[in-house]
Backbone bond lengths (Angstrom), bond angles and torsions (degrees), N, CA, C in turn:
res aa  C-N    CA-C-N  psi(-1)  N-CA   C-N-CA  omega(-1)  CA-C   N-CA-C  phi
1 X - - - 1.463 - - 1.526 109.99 -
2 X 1.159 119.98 140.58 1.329 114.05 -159.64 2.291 99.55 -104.18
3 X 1.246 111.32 177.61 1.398 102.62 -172.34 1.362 108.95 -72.04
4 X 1.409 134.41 -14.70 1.518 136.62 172.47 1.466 106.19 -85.38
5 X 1.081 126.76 -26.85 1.473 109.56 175.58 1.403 116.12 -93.48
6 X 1.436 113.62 -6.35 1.513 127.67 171.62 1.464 87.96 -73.52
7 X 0.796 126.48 -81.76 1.111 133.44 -155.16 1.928 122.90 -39.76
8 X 1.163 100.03 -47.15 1.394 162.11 -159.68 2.056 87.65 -74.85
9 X 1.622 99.19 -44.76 1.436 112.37 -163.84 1.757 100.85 -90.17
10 X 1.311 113.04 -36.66 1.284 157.70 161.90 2.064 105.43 -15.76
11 X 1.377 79.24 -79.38 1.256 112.14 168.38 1.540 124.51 -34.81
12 X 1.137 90.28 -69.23 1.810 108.34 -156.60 1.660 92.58 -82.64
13 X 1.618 124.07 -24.59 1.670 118.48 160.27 1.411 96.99 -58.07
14 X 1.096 142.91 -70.52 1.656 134.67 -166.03 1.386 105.43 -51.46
15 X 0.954 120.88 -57.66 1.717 115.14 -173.87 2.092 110.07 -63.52
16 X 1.234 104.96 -50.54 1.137 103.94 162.02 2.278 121.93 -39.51
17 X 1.072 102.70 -44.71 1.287 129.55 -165.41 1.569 103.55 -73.95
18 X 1.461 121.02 -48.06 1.101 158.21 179.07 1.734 120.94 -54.13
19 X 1.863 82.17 -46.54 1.571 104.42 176.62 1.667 111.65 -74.35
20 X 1.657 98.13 -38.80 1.546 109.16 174.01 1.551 115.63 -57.06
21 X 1.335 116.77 -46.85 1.586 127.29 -169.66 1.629 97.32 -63.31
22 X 1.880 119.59 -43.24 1.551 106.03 167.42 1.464 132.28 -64.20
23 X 1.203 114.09 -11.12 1.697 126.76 -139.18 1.768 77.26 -110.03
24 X 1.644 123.51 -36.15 1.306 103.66 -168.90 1.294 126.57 -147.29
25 X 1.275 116.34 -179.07 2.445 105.21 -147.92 1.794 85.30 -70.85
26 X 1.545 109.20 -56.42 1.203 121.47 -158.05 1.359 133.01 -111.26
27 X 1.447 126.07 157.85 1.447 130.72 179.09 1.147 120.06 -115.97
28 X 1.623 150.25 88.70 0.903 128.59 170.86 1.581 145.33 -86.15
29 X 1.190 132.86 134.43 2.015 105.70 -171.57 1.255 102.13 -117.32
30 X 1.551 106.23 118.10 1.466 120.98 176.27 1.542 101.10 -97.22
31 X 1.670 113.96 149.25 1.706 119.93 156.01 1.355 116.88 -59.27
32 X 0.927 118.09 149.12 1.983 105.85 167.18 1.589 96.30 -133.26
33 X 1.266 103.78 31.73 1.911 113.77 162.87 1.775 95.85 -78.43
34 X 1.886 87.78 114.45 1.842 101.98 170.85 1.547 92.65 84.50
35 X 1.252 135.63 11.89 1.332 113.16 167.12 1.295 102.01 -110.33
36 X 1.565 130.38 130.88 1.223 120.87 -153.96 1.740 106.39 -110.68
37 X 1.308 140.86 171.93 1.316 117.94 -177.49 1.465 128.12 -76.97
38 X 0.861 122.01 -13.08 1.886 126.46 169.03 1.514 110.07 -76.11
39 X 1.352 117.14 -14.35 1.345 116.13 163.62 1.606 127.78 -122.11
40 X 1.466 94.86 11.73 1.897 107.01 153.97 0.954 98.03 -71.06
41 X 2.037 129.33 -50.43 1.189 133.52 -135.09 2.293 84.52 -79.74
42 X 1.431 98.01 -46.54 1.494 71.20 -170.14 1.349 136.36 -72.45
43 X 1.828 96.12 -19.57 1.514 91.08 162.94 1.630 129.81 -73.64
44 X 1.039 103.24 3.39 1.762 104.11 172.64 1.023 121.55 -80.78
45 X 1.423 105.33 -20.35 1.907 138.53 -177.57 1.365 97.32 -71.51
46 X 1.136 112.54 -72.12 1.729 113.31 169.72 1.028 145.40 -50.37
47 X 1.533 98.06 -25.90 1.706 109.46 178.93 1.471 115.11 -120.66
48 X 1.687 106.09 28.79 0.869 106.41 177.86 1.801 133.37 -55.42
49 X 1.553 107.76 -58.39 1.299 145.15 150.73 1.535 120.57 -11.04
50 X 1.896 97.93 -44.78 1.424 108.17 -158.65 1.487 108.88 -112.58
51 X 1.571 116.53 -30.29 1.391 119.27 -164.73 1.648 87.96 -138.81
52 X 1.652 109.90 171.26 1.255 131.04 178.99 2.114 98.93 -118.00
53 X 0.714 136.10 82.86 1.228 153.57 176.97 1.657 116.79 -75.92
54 X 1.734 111.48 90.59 1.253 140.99 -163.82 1.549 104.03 -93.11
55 X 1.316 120.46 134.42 1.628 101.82 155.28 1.765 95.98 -123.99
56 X 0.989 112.36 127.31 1.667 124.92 162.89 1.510 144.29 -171.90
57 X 0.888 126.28 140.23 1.490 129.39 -150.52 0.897 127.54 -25.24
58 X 1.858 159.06 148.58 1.531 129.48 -151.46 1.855 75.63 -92.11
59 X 0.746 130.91 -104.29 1.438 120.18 177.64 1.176 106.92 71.60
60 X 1.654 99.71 -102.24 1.029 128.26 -158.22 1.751 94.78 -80.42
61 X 0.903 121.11 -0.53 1.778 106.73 168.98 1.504 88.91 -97.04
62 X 0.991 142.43 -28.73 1.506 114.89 -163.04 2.189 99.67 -97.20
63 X 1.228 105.85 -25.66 1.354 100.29 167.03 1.776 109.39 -62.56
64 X 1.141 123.43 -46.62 1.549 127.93 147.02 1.635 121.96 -2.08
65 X 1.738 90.29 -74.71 1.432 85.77 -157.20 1.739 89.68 -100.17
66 X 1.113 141.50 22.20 1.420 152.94 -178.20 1.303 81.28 -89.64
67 X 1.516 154.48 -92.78 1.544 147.60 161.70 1.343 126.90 -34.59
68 X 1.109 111.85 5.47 1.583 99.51 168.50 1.566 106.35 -126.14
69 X 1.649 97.48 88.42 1.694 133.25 174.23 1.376 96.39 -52.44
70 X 1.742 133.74 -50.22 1.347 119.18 175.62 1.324 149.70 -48.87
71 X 1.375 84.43 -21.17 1.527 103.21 179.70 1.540 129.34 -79.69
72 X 1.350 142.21 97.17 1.466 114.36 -150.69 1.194 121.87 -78.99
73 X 1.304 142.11 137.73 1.519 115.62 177.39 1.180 127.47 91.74
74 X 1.609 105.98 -1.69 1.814 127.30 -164.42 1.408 102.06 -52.60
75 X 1.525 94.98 -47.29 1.838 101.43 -154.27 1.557 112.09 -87.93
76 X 1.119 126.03 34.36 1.508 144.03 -150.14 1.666 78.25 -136.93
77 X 1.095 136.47 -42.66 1.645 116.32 168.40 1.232 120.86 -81.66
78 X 1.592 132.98 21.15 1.560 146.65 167.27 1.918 86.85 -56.13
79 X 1.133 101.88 -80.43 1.611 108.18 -148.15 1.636 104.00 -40.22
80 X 1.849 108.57 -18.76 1.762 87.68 -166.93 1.886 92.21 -90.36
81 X 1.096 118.78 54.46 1.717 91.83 -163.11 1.602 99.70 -135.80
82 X 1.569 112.87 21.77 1.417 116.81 167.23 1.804 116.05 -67.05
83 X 1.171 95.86 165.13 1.640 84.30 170.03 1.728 109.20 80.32
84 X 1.454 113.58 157.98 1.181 127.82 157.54 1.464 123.89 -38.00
85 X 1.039 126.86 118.64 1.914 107.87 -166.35 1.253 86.83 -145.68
86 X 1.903 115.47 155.78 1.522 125.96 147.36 1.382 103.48 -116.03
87 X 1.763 107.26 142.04 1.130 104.33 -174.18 1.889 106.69 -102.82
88 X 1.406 98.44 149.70 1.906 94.54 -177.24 1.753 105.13 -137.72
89 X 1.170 96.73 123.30 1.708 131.36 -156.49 1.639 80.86 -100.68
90 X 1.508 120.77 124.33 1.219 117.12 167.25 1.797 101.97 -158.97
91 X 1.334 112.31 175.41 1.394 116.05 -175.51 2.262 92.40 -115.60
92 X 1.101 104.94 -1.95 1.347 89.23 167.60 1.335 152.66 -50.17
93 X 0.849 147.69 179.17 1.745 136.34 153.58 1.416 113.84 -82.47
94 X 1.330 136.45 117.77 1.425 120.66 -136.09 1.700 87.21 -87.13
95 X 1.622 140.60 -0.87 1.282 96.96 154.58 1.727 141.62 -88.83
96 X 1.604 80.29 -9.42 1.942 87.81 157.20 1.511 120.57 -69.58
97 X 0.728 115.98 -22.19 1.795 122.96 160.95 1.730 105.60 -48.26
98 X 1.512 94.35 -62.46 1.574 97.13 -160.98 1.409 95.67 -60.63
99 X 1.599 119.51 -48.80 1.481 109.33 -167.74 1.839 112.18 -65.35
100 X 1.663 104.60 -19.22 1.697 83.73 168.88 0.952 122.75 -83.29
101 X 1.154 117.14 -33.55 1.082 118.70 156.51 1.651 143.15 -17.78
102 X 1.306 106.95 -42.58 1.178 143.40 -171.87 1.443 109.50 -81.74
103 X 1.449 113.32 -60.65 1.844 114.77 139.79 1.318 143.63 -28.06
104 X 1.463 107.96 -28.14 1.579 114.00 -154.28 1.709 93.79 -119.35
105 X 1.215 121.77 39.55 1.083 115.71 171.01 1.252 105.88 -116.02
106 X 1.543 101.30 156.08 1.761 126.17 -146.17 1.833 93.36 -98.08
107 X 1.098 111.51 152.65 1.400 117.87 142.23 1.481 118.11 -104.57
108 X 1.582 96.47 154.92 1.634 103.44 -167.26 1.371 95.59 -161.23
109 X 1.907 97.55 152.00 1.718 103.20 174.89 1.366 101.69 -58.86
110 X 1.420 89.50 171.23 1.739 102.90 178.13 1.729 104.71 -112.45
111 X 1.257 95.80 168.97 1.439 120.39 -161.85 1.656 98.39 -129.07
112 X 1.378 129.69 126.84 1.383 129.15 161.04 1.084 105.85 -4.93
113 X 1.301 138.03 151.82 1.730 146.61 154.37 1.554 101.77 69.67
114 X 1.241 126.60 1.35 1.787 135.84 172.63 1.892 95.11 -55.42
115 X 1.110 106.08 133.35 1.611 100.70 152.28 1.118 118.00 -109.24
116 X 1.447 104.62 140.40 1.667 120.03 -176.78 1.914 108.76 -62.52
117 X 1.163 103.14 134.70 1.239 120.65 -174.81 1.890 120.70 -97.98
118 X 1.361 98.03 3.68 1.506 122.87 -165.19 1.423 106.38 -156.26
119 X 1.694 118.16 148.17 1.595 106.69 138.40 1.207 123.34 -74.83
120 X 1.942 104.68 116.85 1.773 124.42 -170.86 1.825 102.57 -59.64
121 X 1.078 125.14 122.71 1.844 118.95 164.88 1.243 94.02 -128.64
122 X 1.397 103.69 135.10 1.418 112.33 -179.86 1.844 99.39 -126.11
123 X 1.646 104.27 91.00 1.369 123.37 167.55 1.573 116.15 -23.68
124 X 1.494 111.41 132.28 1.569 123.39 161.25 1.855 97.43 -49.47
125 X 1.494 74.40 176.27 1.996 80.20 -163.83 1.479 117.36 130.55
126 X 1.622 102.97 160.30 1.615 111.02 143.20 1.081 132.29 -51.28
127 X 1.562 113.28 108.85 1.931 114.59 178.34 1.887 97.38 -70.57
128 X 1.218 112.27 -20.23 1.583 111.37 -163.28 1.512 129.30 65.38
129 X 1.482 112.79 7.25 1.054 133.28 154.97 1.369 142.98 -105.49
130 X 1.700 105.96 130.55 1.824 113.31 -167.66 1.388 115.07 -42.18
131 X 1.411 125.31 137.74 1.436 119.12 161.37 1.861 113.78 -53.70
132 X 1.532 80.95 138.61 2.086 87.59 164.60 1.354 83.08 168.22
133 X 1.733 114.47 -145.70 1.367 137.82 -167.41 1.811 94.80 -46.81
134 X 1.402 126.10 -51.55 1.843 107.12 -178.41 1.572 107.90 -33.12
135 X 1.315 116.83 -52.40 1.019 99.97 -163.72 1.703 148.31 -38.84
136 X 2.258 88.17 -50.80 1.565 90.37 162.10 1.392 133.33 -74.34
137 X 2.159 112.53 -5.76 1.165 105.67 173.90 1.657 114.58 -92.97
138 X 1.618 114.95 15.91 1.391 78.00 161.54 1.638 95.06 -122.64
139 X 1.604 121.49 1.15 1.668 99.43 145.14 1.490 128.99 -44.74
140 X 1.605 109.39 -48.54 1.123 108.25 179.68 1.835 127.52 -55.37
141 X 1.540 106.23 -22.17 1.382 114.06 173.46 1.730 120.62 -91.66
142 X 1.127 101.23 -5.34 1.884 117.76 169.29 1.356 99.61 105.44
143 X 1.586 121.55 12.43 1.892 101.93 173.03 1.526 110.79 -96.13
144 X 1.796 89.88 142.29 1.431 91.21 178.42 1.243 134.53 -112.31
145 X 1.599 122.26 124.63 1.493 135.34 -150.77 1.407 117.61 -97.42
146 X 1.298 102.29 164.40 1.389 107.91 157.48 1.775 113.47 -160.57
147 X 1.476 117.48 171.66 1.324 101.15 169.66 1.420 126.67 -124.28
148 X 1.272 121.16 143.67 1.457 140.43 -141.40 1.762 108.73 -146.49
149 X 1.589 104.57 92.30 1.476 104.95 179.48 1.392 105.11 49.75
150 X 1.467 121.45 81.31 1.140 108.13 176.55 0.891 130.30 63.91
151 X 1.320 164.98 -57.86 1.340 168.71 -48.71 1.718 96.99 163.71
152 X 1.765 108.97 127.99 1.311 91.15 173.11 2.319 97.50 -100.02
153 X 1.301 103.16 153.57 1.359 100.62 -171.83 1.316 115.03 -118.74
154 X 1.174 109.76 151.71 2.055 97.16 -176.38 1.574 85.22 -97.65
155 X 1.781 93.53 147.15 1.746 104.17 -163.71 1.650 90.20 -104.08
156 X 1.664 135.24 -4.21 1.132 96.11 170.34 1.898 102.69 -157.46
157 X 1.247 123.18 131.61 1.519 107.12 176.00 1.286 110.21 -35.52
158 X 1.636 102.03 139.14 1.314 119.71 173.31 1.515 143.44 -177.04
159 X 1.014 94.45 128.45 1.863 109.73 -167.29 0.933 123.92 -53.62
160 X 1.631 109.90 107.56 1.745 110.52 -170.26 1.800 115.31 -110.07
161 X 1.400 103.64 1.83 1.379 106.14 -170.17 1.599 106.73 -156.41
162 X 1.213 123.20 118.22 2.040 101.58 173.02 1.890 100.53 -101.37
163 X 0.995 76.19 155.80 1.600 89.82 169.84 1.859 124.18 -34.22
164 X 1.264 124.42 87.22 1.435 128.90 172.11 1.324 86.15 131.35
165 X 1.293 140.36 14.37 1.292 123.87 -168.35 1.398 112.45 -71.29
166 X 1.085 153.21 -153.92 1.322 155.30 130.63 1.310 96.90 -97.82
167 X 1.523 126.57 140.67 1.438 147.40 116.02 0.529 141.05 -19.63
168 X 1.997 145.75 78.79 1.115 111.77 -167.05 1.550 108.43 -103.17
169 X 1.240 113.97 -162.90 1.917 126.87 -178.33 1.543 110.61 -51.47
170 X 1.193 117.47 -46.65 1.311 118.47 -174.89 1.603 105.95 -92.17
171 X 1.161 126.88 -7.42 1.404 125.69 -171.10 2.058 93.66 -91.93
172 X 1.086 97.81 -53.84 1.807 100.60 -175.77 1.475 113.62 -63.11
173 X 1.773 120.28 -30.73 1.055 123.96 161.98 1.639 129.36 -48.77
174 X 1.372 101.49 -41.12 1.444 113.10 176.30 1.482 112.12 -68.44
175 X 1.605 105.13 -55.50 1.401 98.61 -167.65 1.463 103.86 -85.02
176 X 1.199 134.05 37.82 1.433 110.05 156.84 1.521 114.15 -121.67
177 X 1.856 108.34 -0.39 0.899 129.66 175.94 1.588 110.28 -61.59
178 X 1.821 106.43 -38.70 1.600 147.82 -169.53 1.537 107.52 -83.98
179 X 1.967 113.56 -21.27 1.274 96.68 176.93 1.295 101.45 89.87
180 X 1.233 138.08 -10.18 1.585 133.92 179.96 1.131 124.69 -88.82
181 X 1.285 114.77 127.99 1.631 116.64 -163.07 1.726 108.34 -116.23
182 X 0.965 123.76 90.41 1.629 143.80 -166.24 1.251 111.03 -93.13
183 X 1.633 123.49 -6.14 1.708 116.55 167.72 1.253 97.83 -112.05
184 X 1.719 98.65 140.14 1.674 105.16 157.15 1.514 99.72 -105.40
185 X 1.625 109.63 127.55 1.749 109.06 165.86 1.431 108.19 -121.78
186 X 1.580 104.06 157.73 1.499 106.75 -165.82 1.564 88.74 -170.18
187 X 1.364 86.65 -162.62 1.563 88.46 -161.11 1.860 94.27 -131.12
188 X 1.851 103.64 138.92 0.899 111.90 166.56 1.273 134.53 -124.87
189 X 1.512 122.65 136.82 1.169 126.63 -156.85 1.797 112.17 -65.45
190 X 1.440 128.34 130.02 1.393 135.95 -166.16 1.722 81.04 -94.46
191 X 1.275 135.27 -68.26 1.198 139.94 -138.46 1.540 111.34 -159.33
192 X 0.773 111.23 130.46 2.069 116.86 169.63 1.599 117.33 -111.97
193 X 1.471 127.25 125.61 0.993 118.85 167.89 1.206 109.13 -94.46
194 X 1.515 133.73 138.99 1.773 122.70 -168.75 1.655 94.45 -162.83
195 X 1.661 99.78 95.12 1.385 120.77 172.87 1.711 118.23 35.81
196 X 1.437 84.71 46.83 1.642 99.16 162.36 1.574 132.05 103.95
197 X 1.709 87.19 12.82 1.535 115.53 -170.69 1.813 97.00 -131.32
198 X 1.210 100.34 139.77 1.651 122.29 -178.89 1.527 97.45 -109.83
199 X 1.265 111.61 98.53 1.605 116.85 166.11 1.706 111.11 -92.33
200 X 1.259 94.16 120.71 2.138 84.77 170.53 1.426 106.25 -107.60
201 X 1.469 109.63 -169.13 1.186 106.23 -163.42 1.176 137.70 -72.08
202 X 1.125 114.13 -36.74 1.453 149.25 149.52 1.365 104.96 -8.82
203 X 1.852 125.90 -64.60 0.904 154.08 -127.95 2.284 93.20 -102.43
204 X 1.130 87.65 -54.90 1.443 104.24 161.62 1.141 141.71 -50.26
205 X 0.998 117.57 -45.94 1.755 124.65 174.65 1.593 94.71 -63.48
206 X 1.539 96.22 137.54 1.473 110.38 176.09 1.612 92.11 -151.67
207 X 1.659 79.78 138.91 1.454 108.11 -179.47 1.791 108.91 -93.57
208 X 1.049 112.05 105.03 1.605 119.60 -174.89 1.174 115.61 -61.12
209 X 1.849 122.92 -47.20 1.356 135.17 173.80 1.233 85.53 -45.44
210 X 1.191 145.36 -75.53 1.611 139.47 -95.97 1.872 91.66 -110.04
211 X 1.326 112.74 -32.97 1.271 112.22 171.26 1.303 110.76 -58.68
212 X 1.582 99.44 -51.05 2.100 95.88 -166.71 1.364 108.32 -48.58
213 X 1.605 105.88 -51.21 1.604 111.11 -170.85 1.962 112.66 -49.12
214 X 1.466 114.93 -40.98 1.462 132.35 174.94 1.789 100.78 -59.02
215 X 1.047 122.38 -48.97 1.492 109.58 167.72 0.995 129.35 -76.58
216 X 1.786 125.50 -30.17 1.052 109.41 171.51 1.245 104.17 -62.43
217 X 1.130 120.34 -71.19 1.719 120.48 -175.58 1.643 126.94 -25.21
218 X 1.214 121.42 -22.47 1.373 147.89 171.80 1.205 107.24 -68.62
219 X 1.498 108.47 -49.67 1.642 123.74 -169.26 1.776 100.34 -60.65
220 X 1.444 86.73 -62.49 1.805 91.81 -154.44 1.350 100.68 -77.53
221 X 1.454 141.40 -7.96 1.333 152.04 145.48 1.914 106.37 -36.43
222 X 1.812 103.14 -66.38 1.260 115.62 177.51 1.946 127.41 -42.14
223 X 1.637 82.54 -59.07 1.963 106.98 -172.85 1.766 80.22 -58.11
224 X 1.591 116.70 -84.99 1.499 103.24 -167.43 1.522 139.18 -26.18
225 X 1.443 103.01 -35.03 1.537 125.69 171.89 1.620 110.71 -44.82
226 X 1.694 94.56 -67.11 1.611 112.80 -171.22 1.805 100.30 -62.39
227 X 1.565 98.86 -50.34 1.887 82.87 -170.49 1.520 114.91 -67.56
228 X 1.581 124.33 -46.17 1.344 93.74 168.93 1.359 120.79 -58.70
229 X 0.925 154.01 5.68 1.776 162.16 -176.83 1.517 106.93 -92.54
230 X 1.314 102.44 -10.79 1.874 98.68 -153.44 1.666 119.08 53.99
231 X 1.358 128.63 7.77 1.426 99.43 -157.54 1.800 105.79 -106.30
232 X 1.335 99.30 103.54 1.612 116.96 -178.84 1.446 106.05 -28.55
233 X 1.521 84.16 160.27 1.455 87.57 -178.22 1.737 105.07 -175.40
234 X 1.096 146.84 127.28 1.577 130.48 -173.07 1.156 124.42 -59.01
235 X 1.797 124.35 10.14 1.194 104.06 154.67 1.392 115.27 -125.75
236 X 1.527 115.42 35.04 1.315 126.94 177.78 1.725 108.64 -137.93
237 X 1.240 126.85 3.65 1.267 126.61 -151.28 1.532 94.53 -87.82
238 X 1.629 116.70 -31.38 1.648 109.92 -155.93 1.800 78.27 -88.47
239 X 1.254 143.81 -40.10 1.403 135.66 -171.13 1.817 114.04 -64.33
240 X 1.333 100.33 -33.78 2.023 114.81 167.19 1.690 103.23 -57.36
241 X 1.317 118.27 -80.05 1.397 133.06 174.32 1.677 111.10 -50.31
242 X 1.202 136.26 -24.18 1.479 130.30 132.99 1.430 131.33 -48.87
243 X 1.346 99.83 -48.52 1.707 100.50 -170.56 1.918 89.35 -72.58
244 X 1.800 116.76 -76.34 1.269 109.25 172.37 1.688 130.79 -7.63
245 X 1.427 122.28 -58.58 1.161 152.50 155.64 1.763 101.09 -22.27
246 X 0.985 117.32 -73.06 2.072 147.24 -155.77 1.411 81.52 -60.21
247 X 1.626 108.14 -60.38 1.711 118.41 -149.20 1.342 101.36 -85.40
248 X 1.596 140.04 -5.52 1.250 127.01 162.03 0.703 91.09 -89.22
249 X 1.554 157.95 -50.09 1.519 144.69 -125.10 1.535 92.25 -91.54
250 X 1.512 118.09 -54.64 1.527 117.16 167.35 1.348 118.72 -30.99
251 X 1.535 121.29 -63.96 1.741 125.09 -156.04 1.734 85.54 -76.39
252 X 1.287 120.24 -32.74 1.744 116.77 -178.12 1.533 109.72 -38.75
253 X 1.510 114.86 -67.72 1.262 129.38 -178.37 1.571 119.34 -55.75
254 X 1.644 103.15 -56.43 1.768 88.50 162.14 1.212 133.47 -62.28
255 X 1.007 116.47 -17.66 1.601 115.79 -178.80 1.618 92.15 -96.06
256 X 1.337 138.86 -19.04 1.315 106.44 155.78 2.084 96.47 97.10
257 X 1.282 108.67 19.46 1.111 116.77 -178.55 1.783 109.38 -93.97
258 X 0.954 105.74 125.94 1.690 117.14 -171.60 1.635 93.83 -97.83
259 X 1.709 92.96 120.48 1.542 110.57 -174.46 1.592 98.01 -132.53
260 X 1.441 133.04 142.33 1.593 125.21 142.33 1.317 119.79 -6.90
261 X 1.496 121.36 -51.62 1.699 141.59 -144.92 2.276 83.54 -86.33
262 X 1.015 110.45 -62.76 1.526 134.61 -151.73 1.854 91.94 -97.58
263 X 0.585 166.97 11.78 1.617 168.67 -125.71 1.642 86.66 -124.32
264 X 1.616 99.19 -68.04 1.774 110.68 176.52 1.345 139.76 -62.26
265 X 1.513 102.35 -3.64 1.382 122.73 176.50 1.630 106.57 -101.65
266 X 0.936 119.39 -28.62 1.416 143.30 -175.55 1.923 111.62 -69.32
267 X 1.385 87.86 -60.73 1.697 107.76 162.68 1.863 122.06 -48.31
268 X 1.652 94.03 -46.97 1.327 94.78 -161.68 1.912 86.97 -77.44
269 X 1.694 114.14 -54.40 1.477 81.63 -172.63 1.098 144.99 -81.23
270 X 1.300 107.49 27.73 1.330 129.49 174.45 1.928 102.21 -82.28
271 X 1.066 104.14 -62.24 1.403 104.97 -166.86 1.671 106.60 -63.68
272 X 1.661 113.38 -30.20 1.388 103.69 157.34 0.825 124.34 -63.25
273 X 1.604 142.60 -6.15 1.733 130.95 -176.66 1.523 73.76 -83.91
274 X 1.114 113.95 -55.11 1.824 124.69 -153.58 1.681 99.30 -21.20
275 X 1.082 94.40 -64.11 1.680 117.15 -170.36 1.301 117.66 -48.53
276 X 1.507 99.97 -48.39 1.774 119.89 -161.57 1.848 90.88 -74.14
277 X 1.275 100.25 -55.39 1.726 105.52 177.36 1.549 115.71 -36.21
278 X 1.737 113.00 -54.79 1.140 131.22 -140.33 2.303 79.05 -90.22
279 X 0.880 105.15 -41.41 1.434 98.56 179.49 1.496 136.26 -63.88
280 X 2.011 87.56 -23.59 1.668 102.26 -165.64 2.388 93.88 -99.93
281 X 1.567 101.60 -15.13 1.499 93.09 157.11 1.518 123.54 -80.81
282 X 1.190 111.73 -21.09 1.195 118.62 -169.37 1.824 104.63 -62.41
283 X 1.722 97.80 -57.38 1.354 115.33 164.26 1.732 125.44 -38.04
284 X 1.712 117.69 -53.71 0.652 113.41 157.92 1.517 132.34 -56.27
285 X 1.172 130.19 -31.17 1.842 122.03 -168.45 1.230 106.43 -97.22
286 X 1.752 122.44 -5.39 1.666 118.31 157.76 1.810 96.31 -72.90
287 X 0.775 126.55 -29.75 1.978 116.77 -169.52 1.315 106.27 -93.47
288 X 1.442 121.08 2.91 1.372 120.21 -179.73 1.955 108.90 -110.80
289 X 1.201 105.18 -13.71 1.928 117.84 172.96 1.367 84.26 -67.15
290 X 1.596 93.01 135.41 1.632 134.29 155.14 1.349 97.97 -47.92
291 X 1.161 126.03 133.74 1.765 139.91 149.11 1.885 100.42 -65.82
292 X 0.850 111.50 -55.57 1.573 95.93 168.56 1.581 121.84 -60.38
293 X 1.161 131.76 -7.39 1.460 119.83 174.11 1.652 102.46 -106.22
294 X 1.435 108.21 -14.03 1.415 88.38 169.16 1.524 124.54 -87.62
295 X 0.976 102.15 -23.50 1.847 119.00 156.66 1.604 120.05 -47.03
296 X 1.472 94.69 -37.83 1.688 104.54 176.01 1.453 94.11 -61.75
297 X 1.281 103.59 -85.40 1.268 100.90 -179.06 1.289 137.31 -23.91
């Protein structure tokens, strides 16, 4: 390619790039350090729908947004744009990004120095592989074998990696031998530009547990508010008209007011004095017999 058609090529990436920054709310710049290309390709697959997923020189993104005067604040995302980056053009809210983000990550074998993304168990069973050299490499990783028709077999589930572990050479060797894929990689957001605001990462990570618990807590803070308050509302009205309900039916009975509702409550404790009465005379007219007539007897 000669320096005019570089150039020439140069170009029409900025304007292209340019067209993206009009076409959409947000900018995000992810690393793609450790994301390897068979799993760019699948996250593009995934995120197709949601984001526009660019890879190209910071260069030419910052000559980009160096011309685009409309944008306020554009050039305030220069500083996050060192390093290897993919850029993702989307109309999202950039923390639904992060959370799909968060979804759309791949599993993949591991590589020496990989960290495990799971606790690794590698199930008793058929490995489906001939005895020879496997053997001492998966002694060497702590599984324990034996051989069975051919086939050497691991004789018992077992934990070769916990979650944050490091990977080492002989551990990734085995399990990819096994088909086991112990890294999740994906892409994480460095910085978001989103209509005139520079979000970094920091700012991004959201803890989902920790929110739900903050709303629920909000919630049942709220409902309690309104019901001691009385002040209705459609998701407190059938619990008001319950409690209301309890507290007439209560003052009904003490006050001894005969209603349809209370008629049957009225009945029953009646027939319980009935009883209690009829038990506590009974009591009395055995302590009231003569000791001489029971002697007669």
């Amino acid at each position: 390619m000669t320096l005019r058609q570089a150039t020439l090529a140069k170009a029409e990436a900025v304007q292209e790039i340019k067209s993206f920054l009009q076409q959409y709310n947000a900018l995000g710049v992810a690393s793609l350090q450790k994301v390897r290309a068979a799993q760019l390709q699948e996250l593009k697959r995934k995120l197709e729908k949601s984001a526009y997923l660019l890879v190209v020189k910071n260069s030419i993104i910052k000559r980009a947004i160096a011309e685009c005067k409309d944008k306020p604040r554009l050039e305030n995302l220069e500083e996050h744009l060192a390093g290897s980056n993919i850029y993702l053009f989307t109309n999202l809210n950039p923390f639904k990004l992060v959370l799909l983000l968060e979804k759309s990550r791949v599993k993949t074998t591991a590589k020496a120095g990989d960290t495990a993304a799971f606790d690794v168990t590698i199930s008793s069973g058929n490995t489906g592989l001939p005895p020879g050299p496997i053997i001492s490499q998966f002694t060497a990783v702590g599984l324990p074998t034996r051989i069975e028709s051919g086939s050497v077999y691991v004789s018992r589930d077992t934990l070769v990696a916990k979650k944050g572990d490091v990977i080492t050479a002989r551990l990734a060797a085995v399990l990819s031998k096994l088909g086991i894929k112990p890294v999740e990689v994906g892409l994480t957001l460095k910085a978001v530009y989103d209509e005139g605001l520079i979000i970094v990462e920091e700012q991004l990570r959201v803890d989902l547990g920790e929110v739900r618990r903050s709303v629920e807590e909000a919630h049942a803070y709220a409902f309690n508010l309104s019901v001691n308050a009385a002040y209705p509302l459609p998701e407190n009205i059938v619990f008001l008209l319950q409690t209301a309900h309890q507290k007439a039916y209560g003052l009904a009975l003490n006050a001894g007011i005969l209603t349809p509702d209370t008629v049957v409550d009225f009945i029953r404790r009646a027939h319980t004095e009935m009883l209690s009465l009829s038990a506590r005379l009974a009591t009395v007219n055995e302590k009231t017999v003569p000791a001489s007539s029971v002697q007669k007897g």
